[in-house]
C-alpha positions as CSV (number, residue, x, y, z in Angstrom):
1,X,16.7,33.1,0.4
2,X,17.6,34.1,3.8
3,X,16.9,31.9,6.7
4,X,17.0,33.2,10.5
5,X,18.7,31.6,13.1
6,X,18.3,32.0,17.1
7,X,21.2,33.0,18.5
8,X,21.0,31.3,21.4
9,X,19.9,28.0,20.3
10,X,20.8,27.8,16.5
11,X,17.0,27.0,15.8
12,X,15.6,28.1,13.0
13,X,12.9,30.5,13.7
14,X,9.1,30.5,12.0
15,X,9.4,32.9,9.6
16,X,12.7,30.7,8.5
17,X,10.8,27.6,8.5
18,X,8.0,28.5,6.6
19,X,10.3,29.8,4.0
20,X,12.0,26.4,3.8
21,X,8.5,25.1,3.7
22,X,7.6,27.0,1.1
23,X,11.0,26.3,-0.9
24,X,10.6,22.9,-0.9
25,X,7.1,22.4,-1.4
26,X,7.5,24.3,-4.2
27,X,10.4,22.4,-5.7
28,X,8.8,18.9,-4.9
29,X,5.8,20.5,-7.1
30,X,8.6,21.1,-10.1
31,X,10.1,17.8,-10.1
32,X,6.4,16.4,-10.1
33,X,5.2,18.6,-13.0
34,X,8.8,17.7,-14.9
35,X,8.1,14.1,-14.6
36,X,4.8,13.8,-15.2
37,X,6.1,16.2,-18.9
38,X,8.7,13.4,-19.9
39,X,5.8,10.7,-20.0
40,X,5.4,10.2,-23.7
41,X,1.3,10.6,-24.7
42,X,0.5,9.1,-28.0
43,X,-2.6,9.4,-29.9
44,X,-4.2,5.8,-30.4
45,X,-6.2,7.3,-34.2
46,X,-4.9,9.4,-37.4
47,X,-7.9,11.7,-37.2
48,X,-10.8,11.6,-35.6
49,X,-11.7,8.4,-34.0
50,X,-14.2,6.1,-35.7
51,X,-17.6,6.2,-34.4
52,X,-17.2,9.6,-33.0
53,X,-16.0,11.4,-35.9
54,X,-18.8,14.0,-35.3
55,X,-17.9,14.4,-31.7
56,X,-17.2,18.6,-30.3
57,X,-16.6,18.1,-26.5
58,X,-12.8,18.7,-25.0
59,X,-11.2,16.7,-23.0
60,X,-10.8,18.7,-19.3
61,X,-9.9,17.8,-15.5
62,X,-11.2,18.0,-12.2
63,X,-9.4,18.0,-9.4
64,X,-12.0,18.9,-6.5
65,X,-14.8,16.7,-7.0
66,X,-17.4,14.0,-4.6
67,X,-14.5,11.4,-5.7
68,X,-11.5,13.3,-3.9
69,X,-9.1,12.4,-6.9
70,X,-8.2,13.9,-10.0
71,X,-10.5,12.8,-12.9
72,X,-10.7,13.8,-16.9
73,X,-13.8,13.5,-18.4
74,X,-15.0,14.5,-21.9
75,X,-12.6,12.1,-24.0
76,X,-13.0,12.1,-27.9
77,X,-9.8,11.4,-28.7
78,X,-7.9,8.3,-26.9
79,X,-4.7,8.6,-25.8
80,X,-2.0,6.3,-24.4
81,X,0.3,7.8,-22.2
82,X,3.7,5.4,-21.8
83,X,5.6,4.7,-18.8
84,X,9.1,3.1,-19.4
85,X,10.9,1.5,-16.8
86,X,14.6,1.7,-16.5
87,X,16.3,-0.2,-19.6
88,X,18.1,-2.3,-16.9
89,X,15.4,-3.5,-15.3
90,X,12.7,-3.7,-18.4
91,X,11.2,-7.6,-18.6
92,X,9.6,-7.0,-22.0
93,X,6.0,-7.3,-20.1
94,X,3.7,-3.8,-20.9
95,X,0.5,-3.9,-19.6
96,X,-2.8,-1.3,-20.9
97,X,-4.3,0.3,-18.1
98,X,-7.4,1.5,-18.1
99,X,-8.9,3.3,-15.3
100,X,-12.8,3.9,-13.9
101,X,-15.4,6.2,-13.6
102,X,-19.1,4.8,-14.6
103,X,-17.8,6.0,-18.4
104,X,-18.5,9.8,-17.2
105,X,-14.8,9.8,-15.8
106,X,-11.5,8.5,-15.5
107,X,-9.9,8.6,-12.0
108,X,-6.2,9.4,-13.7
109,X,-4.5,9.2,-10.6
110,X,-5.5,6.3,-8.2
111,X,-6.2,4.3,-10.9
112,X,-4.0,5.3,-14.2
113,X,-0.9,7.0,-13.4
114,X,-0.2,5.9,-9.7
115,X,-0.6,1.8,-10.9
116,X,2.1,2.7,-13.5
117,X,4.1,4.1,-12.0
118,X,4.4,1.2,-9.4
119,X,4.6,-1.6,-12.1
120,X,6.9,-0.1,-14.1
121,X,9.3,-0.9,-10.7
122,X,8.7,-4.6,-11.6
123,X,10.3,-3.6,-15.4
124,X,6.6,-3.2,-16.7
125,X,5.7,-1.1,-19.4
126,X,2.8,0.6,-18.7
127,X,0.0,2.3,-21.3
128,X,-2.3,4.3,-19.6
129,X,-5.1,4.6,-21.8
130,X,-8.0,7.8,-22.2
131,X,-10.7,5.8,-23.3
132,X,-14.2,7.5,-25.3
133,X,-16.6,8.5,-22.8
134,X,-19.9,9.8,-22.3
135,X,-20.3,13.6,-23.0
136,X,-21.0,15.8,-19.7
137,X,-23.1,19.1,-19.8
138,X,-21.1,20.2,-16.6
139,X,-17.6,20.9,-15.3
140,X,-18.3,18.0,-12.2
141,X,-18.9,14.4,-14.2
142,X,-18.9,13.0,-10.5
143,X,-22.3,15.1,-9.8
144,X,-23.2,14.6,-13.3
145,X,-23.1,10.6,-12.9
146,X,-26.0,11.1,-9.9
147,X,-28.3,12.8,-12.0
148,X,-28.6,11.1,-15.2
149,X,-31.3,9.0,-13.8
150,X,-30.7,5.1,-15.2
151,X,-27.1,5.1,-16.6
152,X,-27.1,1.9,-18.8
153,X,-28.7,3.1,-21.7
154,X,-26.8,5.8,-21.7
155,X,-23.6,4.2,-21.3
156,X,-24.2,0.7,-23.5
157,X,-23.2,3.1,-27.1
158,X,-19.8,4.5,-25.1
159,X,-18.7,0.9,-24.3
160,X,-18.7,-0.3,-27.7
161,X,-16.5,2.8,-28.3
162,X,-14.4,1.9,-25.7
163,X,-13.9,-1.7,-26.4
164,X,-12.7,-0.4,-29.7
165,X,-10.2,2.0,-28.2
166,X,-9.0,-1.0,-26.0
167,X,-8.7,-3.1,-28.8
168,X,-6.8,-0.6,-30.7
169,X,-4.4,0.0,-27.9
170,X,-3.3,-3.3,-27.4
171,X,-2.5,-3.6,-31.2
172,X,-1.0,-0.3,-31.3
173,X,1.3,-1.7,-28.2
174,X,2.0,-5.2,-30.6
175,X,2.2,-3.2,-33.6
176,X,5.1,-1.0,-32.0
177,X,6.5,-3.9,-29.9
178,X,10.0,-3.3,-30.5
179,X,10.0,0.4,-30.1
180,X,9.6,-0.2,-26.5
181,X,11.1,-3.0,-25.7
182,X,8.1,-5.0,-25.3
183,X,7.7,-9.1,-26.2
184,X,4.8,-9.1,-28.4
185,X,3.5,-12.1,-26.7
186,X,3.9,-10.2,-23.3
187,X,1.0,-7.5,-23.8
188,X,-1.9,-7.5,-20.9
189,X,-4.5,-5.1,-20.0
190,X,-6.1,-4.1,-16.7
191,X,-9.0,-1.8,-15.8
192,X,-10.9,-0.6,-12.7
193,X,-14.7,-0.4,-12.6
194,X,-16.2,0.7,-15.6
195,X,-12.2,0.6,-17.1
196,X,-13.0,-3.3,-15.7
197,X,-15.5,-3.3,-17.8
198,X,-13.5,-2.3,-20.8
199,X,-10.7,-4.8,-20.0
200,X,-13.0,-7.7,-20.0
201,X,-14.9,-7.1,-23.0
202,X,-11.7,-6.7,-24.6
203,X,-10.7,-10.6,-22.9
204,X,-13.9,-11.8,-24.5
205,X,-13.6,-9.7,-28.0
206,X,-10.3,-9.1,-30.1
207,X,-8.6,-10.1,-33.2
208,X,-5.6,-12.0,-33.6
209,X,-3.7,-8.8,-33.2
210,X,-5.6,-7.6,-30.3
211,X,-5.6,-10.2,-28.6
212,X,-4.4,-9.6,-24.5
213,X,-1.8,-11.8,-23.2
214,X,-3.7,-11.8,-19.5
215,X,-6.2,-9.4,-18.4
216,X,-7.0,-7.8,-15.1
217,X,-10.7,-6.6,-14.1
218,X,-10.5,-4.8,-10.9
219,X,-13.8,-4.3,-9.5
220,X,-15.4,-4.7,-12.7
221,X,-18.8,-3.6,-14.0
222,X,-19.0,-6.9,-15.6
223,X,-23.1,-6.7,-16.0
224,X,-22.3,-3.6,-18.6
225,X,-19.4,-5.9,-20.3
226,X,-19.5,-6.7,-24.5
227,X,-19.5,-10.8,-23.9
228,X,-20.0,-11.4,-27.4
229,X,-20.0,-15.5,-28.0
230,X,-18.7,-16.3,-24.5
231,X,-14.7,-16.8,-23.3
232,X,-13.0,-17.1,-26.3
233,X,-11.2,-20.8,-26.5
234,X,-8.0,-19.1,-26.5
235,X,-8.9,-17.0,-23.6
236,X,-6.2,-15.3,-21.5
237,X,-5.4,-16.2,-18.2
238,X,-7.5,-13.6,-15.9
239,X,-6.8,-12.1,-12.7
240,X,-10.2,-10.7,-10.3
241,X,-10.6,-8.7,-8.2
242,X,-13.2,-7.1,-5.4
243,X,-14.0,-6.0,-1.9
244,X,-17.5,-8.0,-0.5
245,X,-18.3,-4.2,0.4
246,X,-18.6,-2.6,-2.4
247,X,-21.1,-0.5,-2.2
248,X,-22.3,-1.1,-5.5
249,X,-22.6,-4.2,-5.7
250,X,-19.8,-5.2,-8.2
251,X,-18.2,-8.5,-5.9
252,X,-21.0,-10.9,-7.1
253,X,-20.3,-9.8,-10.9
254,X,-16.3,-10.6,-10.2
255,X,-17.2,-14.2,-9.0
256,X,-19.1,-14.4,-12.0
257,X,-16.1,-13.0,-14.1
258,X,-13.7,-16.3,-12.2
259,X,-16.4,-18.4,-13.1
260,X,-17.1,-18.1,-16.4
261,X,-12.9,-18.4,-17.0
262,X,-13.3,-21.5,-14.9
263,X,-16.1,-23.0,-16.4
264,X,-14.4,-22.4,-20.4
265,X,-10.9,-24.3,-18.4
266,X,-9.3,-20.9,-18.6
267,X,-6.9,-20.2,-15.8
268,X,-8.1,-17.8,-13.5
269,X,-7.4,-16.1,-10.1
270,X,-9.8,-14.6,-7.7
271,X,-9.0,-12.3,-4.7
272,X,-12.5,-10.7,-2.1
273,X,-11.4,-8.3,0.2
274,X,-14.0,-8.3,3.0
275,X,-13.7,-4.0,3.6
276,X,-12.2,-2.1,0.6
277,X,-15.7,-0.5,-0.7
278,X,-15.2,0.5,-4.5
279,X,-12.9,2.7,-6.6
280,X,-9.9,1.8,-3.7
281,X,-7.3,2.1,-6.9
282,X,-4.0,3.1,-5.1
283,X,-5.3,4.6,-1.9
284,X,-4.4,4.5,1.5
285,X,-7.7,3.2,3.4
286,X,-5.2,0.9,6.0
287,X,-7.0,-2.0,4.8
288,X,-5.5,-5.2,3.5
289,X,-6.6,-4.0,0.3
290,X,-4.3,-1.5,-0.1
291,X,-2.1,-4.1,-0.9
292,X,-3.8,-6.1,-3.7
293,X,-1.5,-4.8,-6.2
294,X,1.0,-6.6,-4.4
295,X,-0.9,-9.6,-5.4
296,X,-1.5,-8.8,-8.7
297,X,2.5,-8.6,-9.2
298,X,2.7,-12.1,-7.1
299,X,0.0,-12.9,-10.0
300,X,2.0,-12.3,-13.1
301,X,5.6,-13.4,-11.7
302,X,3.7,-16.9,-11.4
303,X,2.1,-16.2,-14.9
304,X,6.3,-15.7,-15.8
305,X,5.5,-12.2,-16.7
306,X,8.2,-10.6,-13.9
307,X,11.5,-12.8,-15.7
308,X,13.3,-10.9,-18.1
């Protein structure tokens, strides 16, 4: 690749700089795609999953859509997709992570692949997790989420689904423990928004080998939560959070999430943003909540979960 040079002043001139441009956008785009190909994606069933089995829709992406983020919608068969942190600075802490979308969606990104890639700096091992959702007739699931008219009873069958796929990846994680690294007694989940949703019910509904060591709803819709017999009496230690703003009205739901914990004698933490609206994830808004996953980390290194 040639580059020109001004004679008299060494600058590079345009048609040089937008070449570099180019170069390096382009190779910034490589090292992206190669990184994101070395995360390892594992299928959570043998087979089709149960409940579904009859299921025909394929999974897609959108990447231009009313949320501005990437999203994949039409999951049938959950995934986990594993980020490792560096063997020297692994804690034996993994966390599932299960991002939101009303069940129509997943926003991947802001609230999958961006949270683990910043946990697994604290040595976390992260699970990202493609939960079952509702099927969509288009190729926009953000549009489609506006027009299905009263979304509860359409979503009520697809959480039970997707409690199940929660359930199942926090026993694949136990299950397979050592393979990563991971202290079996160590193993969390955390979930934005309708992935809130599935995190909870999961808090409130496992076996002994499903059971999560803490659990994180993010702006949870708690009201469409599986709360089965109440906080179990071995209930993990829960970390809430909100903005006041939301535009949905979710805050209210995460007080009620704190204090139900509280009420059972569960430890429990509870941050309210006043401005952070809903869906916030990893973005950049130049709000103090851009930070809260700075306090969920202050969270689990008081929970112990940060010590190797």
């Amino acid at each position: 690749m040639a580059i020109g040079i001004d004679g008299k002043s060494g600058a590079v001139n345009n048609r040089g700089m937008k070449s570099m441009r180019y170069f390096l956008a382009t190779l910034f785009s490589l090292l992206c795609l190669n990184v994101v190909a070395q995360e390892k994606v594992i299928r959570l069933y043998d087979g089709p999953a149960p409940g579904s089995e009859d299921w025909k829709q394929t999974e897609q992406e959108n990447r231009t859509n009313l949320w501005q983020t990437p999203v994949v919608f039409n999951v049938a068969n959950p995934t986990l997709t594993v980020f490792q942190p560096d063997p020297g600075t692994a804690n034996g802490t993994a966390v599932v992570i299960c991002p939101g979308g009303a069940f129509f969606a997943l926003s991947i990104d802001s609230e999958g692949f961006d949270v683990a890639r910043y946990l697994v700096k604290k040595g976390v091992t992260c699970f990202v997790l493609k939960y079952r959702l509702v099927e969509c007739k288009t190729d926009d699931p953000t549009r489609e989420v506006m027009t299905r008219g009263p979304l509860e009873p359409v979503v009520a069958p697809i959480v039970k689904l997707a409690l199940a796929d929660g359930n199942a990846a926090i026993g694949y994680v136990r299950k397979h423990a050592a393979d990563y690294g991971v202290n079996p007694n160590r193993i969390g989940i955390i979930g934005f928004s309708a992935g809130g949703t599935v995190a909870v019910s999961v808090a409130m509904n496992y076996a002994p080998e499903t059971r999560p060591d803490f659990a994180a709803p993010i702006y949870a819709a708690y009201g469409w939560a599986i709360k089965g017999n109440g906080v179990p009496n071995d209930a993990p230690p829960a970390f809430v959070l909100a903005a006041s703003d939301d535009p949905l009205g979710l805050a209210p739901q995460s007080v009620e999430i704190y204090q139900a914990w509280i009420a059972a004698g569960k430890s429990a933490e509870l941050h309210l943003y006043s401005k952070g609206g809903h869906g916030f994830g990893m973005r950049t808004q130049h709000l103090p909540s851009d930070h809260w996953i700075d306090r969920f980390a202050d969270w689990l290194e008081v929970q112990g979960l940060l010590k190797k």
